[in-house]
C-alpha positions as CSV (number, residue, x, y, z in Angstrom):
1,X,-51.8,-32.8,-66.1
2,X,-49.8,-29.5,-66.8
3,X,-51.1,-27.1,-68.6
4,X,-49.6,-25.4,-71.8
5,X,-51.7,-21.9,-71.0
6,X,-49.5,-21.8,-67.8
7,X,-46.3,-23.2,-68.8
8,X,-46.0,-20.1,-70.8
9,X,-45.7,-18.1,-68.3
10,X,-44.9,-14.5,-68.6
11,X,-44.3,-13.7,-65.2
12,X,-41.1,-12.4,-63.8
13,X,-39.8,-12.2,-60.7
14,X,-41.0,-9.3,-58.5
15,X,-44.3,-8.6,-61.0
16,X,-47.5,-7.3,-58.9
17,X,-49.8,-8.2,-61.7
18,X,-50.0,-11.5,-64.3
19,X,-48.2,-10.2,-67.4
20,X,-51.0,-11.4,-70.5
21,X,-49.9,-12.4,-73.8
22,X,-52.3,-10.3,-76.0
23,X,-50.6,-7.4,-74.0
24,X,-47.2,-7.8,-75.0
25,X,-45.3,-5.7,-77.1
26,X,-46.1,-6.8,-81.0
27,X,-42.3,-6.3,-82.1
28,X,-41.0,-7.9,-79.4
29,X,-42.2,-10.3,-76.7
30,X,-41.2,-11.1,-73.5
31,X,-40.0,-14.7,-74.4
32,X,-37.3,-12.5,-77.1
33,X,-36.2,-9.8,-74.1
34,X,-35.0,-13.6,-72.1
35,X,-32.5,-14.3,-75.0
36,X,-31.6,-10.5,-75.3
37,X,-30.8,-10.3,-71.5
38,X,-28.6,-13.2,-71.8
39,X,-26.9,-12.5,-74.4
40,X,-25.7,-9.0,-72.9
41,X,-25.3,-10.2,-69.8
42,X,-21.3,-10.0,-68.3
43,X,-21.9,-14.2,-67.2
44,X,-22.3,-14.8,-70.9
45,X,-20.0,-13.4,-72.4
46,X,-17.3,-14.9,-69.7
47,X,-17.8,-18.1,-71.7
48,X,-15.6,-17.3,-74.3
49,X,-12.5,-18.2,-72.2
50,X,-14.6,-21.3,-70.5
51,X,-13.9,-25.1,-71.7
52,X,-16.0,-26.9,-73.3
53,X,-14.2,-29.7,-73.9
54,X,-10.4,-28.8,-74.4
55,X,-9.5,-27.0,-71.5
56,X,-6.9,-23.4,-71.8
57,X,-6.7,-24.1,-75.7
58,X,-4.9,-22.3,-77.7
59,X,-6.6,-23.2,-81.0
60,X,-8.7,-21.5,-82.5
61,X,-11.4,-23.8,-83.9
62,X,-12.2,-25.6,-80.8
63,X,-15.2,-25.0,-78.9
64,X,-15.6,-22.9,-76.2
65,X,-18.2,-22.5,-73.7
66,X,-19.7,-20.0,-75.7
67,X,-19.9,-21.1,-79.3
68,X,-21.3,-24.0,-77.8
69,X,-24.3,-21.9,-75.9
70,X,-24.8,-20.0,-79.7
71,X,-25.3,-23.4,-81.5
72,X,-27.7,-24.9,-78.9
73,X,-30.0,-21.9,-79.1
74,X,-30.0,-21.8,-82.5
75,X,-31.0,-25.6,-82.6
76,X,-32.9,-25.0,-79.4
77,X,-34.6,-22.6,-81.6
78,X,-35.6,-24.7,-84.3
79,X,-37.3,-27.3,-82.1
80,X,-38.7,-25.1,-80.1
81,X,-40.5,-23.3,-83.4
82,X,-41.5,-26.9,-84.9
83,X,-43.1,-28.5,-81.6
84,X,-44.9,-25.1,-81.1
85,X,-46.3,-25.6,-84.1
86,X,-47.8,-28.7,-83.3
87,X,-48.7,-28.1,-80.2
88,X,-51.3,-24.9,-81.4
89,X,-52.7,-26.8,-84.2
90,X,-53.5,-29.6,-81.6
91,X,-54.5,-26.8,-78.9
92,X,-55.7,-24.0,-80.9
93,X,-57.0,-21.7,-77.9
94,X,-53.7,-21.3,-77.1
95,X,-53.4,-19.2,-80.1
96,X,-57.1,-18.0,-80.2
97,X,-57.9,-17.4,-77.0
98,X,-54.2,-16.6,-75.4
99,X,-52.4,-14.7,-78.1
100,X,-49.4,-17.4,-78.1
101,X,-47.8,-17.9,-81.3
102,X,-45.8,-21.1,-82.8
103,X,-42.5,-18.6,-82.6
104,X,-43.0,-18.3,-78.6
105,X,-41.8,-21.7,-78.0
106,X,-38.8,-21.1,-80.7
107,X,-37.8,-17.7,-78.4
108,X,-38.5,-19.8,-75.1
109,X,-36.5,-22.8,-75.8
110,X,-33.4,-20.5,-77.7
111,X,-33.2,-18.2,-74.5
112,X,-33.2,-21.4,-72.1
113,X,-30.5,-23.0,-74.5
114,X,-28.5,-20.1,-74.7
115,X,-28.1,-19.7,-70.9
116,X,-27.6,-23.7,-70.4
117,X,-24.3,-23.4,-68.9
118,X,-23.9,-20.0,-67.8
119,X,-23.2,-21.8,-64.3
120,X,-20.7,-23.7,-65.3
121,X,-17.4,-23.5,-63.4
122,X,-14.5,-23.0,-65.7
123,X,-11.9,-26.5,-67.1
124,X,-15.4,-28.2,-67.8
125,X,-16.9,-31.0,-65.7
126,X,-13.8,-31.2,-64.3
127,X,-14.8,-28.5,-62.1
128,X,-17.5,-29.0,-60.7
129,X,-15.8,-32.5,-59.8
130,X,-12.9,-30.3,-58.2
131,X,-15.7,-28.2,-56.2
132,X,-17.4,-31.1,-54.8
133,X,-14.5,-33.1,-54.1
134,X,-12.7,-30.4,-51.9
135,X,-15.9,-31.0,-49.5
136,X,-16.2,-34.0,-50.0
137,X,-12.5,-35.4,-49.5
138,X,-10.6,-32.6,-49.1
139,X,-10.0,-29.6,-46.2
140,X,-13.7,-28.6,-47.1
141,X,-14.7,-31.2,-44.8
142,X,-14.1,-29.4,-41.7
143,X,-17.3,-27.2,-42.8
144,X,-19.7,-30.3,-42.5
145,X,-21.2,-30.0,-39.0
146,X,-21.9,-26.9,-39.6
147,X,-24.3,-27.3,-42.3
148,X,-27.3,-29.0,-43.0
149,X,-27.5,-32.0,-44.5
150,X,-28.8,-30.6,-47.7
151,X,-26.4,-27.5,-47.7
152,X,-23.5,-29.5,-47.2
153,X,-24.7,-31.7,-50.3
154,X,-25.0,-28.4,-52.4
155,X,-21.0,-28.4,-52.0
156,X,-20.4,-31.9,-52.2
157,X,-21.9,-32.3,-55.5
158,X,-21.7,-28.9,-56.7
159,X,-24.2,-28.4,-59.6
160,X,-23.2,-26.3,-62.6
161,X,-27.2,-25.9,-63.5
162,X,-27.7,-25.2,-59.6
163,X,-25.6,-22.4,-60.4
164,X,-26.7,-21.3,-63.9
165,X,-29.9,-20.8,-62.0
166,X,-28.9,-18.8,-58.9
167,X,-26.7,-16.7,-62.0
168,X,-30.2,-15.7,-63.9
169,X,-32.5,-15.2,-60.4
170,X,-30.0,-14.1,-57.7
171,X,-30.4,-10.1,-56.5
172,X,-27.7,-8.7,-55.7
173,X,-25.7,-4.9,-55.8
174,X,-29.6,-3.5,-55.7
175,X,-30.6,-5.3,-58.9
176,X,-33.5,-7.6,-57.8
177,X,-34.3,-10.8,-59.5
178,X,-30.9,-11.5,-61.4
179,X,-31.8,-10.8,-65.4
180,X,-35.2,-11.3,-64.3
181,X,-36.7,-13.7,-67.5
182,X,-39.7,-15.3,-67.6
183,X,-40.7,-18.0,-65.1
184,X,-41.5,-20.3,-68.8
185,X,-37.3,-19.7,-69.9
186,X,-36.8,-20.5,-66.6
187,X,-38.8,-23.7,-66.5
188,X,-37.4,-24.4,-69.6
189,X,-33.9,-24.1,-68.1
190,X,-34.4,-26.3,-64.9
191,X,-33.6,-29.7,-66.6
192,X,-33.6,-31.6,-62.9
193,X,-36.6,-29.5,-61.0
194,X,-34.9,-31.0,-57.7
195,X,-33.0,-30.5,-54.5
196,X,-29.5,-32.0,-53.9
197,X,-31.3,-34.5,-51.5
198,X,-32.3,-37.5,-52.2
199,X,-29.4,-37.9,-54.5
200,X,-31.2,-39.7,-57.4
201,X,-34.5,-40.8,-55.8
202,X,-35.9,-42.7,-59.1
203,X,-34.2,-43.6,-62.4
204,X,-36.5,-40.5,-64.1
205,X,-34.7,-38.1,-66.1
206,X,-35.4,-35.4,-64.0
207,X,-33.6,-36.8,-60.7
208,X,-30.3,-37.5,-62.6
209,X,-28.9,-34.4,-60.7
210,X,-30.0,-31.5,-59.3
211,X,-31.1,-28.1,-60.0
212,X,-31.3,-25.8,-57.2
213,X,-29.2,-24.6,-54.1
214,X,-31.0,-24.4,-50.9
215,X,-30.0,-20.1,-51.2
216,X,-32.7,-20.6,-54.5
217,X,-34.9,-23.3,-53.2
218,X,-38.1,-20.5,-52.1
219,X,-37.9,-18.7,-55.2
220,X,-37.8,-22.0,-57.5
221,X,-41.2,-22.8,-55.4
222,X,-42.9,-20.0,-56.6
223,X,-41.5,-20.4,-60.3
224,X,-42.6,-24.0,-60.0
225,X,-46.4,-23.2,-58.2
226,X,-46.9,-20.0,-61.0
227,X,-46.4,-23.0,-64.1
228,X,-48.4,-25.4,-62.6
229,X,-45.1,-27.6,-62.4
230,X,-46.8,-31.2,-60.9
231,X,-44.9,-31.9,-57.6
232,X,-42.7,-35.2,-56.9
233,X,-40.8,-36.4,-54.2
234,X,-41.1,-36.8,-50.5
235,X,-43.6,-34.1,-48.3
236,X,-40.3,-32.9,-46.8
237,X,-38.4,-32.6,-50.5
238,X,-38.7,-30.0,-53.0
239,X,-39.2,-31.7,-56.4
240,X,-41.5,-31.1,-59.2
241,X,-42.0,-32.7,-63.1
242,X,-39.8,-30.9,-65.6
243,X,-41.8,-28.1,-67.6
244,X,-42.3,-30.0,-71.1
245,X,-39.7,-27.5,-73.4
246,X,-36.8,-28.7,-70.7
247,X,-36.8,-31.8,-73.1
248,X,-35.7,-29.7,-75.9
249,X,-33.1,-27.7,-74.4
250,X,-31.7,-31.3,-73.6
251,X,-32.2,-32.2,-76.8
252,X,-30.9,-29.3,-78.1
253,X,-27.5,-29.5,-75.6
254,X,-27.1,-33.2,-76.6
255,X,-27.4,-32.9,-80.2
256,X,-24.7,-30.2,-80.7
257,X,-22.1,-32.4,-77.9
258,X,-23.0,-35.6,-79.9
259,X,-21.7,-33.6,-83.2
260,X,-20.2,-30.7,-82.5
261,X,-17.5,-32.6,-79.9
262,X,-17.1,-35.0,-82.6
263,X,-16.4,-32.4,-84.6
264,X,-13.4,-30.6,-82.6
265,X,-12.1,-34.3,-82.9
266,X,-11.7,-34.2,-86.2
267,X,-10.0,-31.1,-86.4
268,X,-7.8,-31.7,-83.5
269,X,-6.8,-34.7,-85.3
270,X,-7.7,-37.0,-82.8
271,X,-10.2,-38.7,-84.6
272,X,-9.6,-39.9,-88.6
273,X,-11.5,-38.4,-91.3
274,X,-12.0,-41.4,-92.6
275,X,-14.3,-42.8,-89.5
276,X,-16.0,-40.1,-89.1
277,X,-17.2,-39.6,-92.6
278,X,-18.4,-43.3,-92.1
279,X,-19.7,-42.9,-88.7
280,X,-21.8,-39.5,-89.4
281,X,-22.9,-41.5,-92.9
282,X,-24.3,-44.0,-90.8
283,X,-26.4,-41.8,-89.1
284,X,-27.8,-39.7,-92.2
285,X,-27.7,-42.4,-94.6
286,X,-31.8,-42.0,-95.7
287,X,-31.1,-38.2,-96.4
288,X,-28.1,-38.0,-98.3
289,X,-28.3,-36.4,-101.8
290,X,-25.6,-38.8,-103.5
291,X,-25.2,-36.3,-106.3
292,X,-24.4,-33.7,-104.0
293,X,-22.3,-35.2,-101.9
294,X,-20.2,-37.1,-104.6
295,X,-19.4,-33.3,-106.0
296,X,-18.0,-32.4,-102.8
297,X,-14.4,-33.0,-102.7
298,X,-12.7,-31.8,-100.0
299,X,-12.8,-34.0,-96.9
300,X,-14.1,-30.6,-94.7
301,X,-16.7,-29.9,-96.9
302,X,-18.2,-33.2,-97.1
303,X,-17.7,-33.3,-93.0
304,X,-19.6,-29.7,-93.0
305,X,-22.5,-31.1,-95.0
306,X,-23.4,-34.5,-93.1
307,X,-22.7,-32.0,-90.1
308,X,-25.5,-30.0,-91.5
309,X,-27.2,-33.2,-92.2
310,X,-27.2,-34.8,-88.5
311,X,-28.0,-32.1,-86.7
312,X,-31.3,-31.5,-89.1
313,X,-32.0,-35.2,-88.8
314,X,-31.9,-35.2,-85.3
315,X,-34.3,-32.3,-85.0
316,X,-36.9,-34.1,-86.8
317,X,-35.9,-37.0,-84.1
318,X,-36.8,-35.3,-81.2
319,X,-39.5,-33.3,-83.0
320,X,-41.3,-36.7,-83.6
321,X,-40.6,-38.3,-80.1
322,X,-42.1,-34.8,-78.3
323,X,-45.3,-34.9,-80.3
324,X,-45.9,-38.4,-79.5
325,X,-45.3,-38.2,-76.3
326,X,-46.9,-34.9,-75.7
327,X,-49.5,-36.5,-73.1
328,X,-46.9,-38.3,-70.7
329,X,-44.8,-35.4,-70.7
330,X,-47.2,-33.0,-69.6
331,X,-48.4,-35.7,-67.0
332,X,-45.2,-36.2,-65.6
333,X,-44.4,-39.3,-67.0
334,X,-41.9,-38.9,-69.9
335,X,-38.6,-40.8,-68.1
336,X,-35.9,-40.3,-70.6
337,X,-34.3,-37.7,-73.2
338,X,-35.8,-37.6,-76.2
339,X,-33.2,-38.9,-77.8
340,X,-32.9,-42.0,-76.3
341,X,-36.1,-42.9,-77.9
342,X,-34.3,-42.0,-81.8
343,X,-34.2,-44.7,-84.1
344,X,-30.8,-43.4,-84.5
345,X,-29.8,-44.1,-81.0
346,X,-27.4,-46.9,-82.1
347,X,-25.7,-44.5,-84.5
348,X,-26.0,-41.7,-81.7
349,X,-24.2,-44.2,-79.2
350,X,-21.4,-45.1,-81.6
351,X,-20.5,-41.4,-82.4
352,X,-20.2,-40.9,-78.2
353,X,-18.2,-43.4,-77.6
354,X,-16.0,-42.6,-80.2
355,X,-15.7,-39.0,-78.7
356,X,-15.2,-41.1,-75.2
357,X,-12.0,-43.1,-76.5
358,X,-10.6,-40.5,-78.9
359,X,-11.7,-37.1,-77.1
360,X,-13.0,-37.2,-73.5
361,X,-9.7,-39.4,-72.4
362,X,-7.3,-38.2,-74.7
363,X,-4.0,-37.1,-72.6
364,X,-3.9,-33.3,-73.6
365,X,-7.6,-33.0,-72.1
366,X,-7.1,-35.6,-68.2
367,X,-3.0,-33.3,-68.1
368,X,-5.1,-30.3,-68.6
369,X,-7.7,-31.8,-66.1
370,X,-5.3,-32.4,-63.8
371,X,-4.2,-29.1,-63.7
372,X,-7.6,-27.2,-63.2
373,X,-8.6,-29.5,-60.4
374,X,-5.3,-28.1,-58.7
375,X,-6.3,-24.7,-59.3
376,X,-9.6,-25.0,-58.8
377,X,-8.8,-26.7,-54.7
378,X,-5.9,-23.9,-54.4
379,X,-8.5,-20.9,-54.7
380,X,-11.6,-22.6,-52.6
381,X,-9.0,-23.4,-49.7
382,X,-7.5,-20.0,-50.0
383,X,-11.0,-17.8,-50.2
384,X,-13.3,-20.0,-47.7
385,X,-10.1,-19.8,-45.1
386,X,-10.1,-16.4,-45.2
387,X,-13.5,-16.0,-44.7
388,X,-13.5,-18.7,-42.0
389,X,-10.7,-16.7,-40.4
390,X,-13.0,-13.7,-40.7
391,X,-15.9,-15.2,-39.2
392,X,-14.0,-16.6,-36.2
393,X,-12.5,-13.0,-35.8
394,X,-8.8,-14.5,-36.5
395,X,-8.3,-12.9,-39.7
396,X,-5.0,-12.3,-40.9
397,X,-3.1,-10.0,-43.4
398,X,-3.5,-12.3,-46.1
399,X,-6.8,-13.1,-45.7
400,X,-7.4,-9.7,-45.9
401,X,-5.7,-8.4,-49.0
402,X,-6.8,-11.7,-50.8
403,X,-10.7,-10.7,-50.1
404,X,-10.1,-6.8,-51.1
405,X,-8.0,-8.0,-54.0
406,X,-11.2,-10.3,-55.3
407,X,-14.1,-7.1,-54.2
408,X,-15.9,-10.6,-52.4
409,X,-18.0,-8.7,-49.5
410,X,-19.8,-11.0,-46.9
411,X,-22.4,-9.2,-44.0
412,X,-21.0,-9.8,-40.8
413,X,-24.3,-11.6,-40.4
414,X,-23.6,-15.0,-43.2
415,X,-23.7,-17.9,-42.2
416,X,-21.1,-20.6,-42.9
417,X,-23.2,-21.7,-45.9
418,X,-23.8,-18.5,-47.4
419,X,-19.9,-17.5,-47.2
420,X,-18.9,-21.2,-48.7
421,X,-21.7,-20.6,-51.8
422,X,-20.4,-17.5,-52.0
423,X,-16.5,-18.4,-52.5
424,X,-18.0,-21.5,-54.8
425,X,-20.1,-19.4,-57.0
426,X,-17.4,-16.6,-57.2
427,X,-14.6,-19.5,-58.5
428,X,-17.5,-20.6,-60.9
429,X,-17.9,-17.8,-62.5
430,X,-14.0,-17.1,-63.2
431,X,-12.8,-18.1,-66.9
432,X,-10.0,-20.5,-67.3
433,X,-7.9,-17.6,-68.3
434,X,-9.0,-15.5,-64.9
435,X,-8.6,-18.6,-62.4
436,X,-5.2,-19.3,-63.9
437,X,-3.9,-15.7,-63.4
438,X,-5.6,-15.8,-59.6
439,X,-3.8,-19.1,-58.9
440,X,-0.6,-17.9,-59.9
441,X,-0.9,-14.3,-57.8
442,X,-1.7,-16.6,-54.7
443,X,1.5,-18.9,-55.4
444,X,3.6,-15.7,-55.6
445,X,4.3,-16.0,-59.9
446,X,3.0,-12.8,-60.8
């Protein structure tokens, strides 16, 4: 069984000594400098101009990346501060003996919410499918026998939390360790502790994709082995059990898509007031205070208060289902999201597939789609053949000013994986807006 004493881990990458809570700075813990270096960091605030669900829109009140990442951390937050407060009235040396405090898991669970898709490549999940299908169908699979069969499986289904953790760890221009956080936020953030291979092993929540590249896989060990993370898998697979507050940042991520998309529906006009008032009703029916919501009336502030209401009900959902289940999570054992244990699930399930029909498919978001996956191909074929071109000392004019134009620099000394991750991660951390204006130099439309 893991332990709580070790899953909140202070340590940080490159540390000679164990960091001790009692130690800390009073006014400010480690757990609070996490959010703080994430929120200053130049990868989080690119996610202003990164899709969350309507890609390269032009209005204003739809979601980006980055409002998205503020309203999971504060929900994150929340959770975080209301399990912790469980969890040291049922383990009180944790407070007595340790120094931890209920607002540590609030700070660990915000900062790990806040940075959830910091690795995400821009136009959505469509790019990652655009990534993984250029090596998997397209030119990218020239590349394959040279790679292992893991590395090549980095590529093939490349992993937007893969990257969001090689973004916080990765050293690089002499600054070693990434934004070097905690090795508890960044257990918090690994929601699949796995390699890419075996793709889905079991039907456990934790092997649903993966969250490492091979580039990471040594220093993930050692995050994994300081927690006390419990291993899974094969002897010649890396995989280990989640760290327990994983399950709220997933909670946290899937309660503000489950309203907040919903949301953006509604004010895109896609989806009629009138079904969701009934819809989110259905789901907040015990807690509504008739009297105030009858005196509401304007459609968008009755929408803003059973908002209000969902996302508090759903707290208290997966609140409930952690506390319960405190035991099989820290053994391992805990299989699914929280959520999918909710009473509300039904009413959860309904509001999804509404977003499905009326959101995920509409036309303006698959055209829009469409047209990232084609930008998306057009840069990875452009930047891996002129490093390929490079390597095989064939390089050409082009290649050339496209690699100074970008300031990518590869030793001499990569290897065919490390150049590929390195074009991949580079195109993931462009913003819509900065992909766009790349793809169009490229074609000549400047």
């Amino acid at each position: 069984m893991m332990q709580w004493e070790r899953l909140l881990s202070l340590q940080k990458q490159g540390d000679k000594k164990k960091r001790i809570r009692t130690e800390e700075e009073q006014t400010r813990s480690g757990f609070e400098v996490d959010y703080d270096r994430v929120i200053f960091s130049s990868a989080f605030r690119s996610l202003q101009d990164k899709t969350q669900v309507i890609p390269l829109s032009r209005t204003s009140f739809v979601h980006t990346r980055l409002t998205h990442s503020l309203e999971v951390s504060v929900v994150g937050r929340s959770l975080g501060r209301q399990v912790g407060r469980a969890i040291i009235d049922k383990h009180p040396h944790l407070a007595t003996i340790h120094g931890f405090e209920v607002n540590d898991f609030g700070a660990i669970v915000a900062a790990a919410s806040l940075a959830h898709d910091i690795g995400n490549p821009p136009f959505g999940h469509s790019g990652e499918k655009a990534i993984g299908s250029y090596f998997k169908d397209g030119k990218g699979k020239r590349f394959k026998e040279s790679l292992s069969e893991k590395e090549y499986q980095d590529l093939v289904d490349f992993e937007g939390n893969a990257n969001g953790f090689k973004v916080l760890t990765e050293s690089k221009h002499g600054v070693r360790g990434g934004l070097r956080l905690t090795y508890a936020t960044l257990g918090a953030f690994m929601k699949y502790p796995k390699e890419s291979l075996p793709k889905k092993p079991t039907a456990h929540i934790a092997d649903k994709k993966f969250g490492f590249f091979q580039s990471e896989k040594e220093f993930f060990q050692e995050v994994a082995e300081n927690m006390g993370l419990l291993k899974r898998g094969g002897d010649s697979d890396t995989g280990y059990c989640r760290h327990p507050l994983a399950y709220l940042v997933e909670a946290a991520d899937d309660i503000c898509y489950t309203i907040i998309d919903f949301e953006d529906g509604i004010n895109l006009g896609w989806i009629a007031e009138e079904t969701a008032l009934e819809y989110l009703i259905n789901l907040v029916k015990d807690r509504i205070n008739t009297e105030n919501y009858t005196a509401l009336t304007q459609t968008k502030d009755r929408l803003a208060y059973l908002r209000a209401l969902a996302i508090g009900t759903l707290i208290s959902e997966a609140v409930e289902v952690f506390i319960a289940n405190e035991d099989s999570i820290l053994k391992g054992e805990f299989g699914e999201a929280l959520l999918d244990h909710s009473k509300y699930k039904a009413q959860i399930d309904d509001i999804i597939s509404e977003s499905i029909q009326k959101i995920y498919q509409n036309k303006e978001v698959v055209d829009k789609e469409i047209a990232g996956y084609n930008i998306l191909t057009t840069l990875l074929h452009a930047f891996t053949t002129a490093f390929e071109n490079k390597n095989n000392g064939e390089v050409t004019h082009f290649d050339t000013l496209l690699l100074r134009s970008i300031g990518m620099v590869m030793p001499d000394t990569a290897s065919t994986y490390e150049y590929l991750m390195g074009c991949c991660c580079y195109i993931a951390m462009l913003t819509d807006g900065n992909a766009l204006q790349l793809f169009k130099k490229i074609k000549g439309n400047i």
